[in-house]
C-alpha positions as CSV (number, residue, x, y, z in Angstrom):
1,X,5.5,-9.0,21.4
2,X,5.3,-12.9,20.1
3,X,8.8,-15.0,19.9
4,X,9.3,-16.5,16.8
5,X,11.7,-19.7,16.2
6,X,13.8,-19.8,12.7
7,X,15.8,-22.3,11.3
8,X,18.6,-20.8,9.4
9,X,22.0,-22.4,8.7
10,X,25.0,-20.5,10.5
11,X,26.4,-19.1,7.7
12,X,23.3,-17.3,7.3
13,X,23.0,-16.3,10.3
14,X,26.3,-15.0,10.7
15,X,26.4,-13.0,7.4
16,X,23.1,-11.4,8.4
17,X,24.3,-10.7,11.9
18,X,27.4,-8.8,10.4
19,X,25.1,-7.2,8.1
20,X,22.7,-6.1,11.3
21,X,25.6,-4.4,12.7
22,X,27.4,-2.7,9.8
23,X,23.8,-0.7,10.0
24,X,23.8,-0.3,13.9
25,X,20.8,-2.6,14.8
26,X,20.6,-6.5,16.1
27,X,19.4,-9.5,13.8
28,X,16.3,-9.5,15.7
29,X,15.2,-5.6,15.1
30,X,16.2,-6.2,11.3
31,X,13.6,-9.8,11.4
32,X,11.3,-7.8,12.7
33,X,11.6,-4.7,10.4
34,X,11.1,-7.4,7.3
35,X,7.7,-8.7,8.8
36,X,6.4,-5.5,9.7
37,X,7.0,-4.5,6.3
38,X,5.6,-6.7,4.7
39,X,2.7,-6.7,6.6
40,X,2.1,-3.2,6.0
41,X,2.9,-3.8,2.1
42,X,-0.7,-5.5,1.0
43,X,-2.6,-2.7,2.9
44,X,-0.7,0.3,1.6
45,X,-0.6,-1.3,-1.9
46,X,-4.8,-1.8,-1.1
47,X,-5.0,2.0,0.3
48,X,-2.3,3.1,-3.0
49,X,-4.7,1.6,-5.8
50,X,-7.5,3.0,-4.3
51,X,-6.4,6.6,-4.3
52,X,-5.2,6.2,-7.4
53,X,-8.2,5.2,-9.0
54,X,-10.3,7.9,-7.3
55,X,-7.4,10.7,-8.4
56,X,-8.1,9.3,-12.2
57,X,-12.1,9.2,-11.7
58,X,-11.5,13.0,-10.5
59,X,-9.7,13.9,-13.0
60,X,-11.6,12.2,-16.1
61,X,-15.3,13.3,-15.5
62,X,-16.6,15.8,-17.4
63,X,-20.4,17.5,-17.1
64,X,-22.7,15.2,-19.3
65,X,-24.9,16.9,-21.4
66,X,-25.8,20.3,-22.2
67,X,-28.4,22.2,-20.8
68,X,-29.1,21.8,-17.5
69,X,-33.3,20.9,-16.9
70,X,-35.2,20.7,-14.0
71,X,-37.8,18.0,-14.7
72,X,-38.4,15.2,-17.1
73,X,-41.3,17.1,-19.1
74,X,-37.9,20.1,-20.3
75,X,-35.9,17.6,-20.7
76,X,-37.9,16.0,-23.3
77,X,-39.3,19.2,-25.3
78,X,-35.8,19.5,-26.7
């Protein structure tokens, strides 16, 4: 684990700090929580697109043509 320094006014801090316990965790595990997050956002938003845009390829091809041919020569005597 790295150790970051912040500057925050005490206020801040102190509203945060209050707000880390109300939901039984420290100030540090919620900092931590926020950068992990939003770390993990760009990649999963990367990861999110790109499943979405294979589900839509999936879904919107369709069989070109009509007849199936085997070589150039059938395909051309129609």
């Amino acid at each position: 684990m790295a150790t970051l320094t912040l500057q925050v006014d005490l206020q801040t801090v102190d509203r945060a700090r209050r707000a880390a316990e109300k939901q039984s965790t420290t100030l540090d595990a919620l900092v931590g929580d926020y950068l992990a997050q939003l770390a993990k956002t760009d990649e999963q938003a990367r990861a999110e697109a790109a499943e979405h845009l294979l589900r839509t390829l999936r879904e919107l091809s369709r069989p070109m043509g009509g007849k199936p041919w085997t070589d150039r020569d059938e395909l051309y005597d129609r």
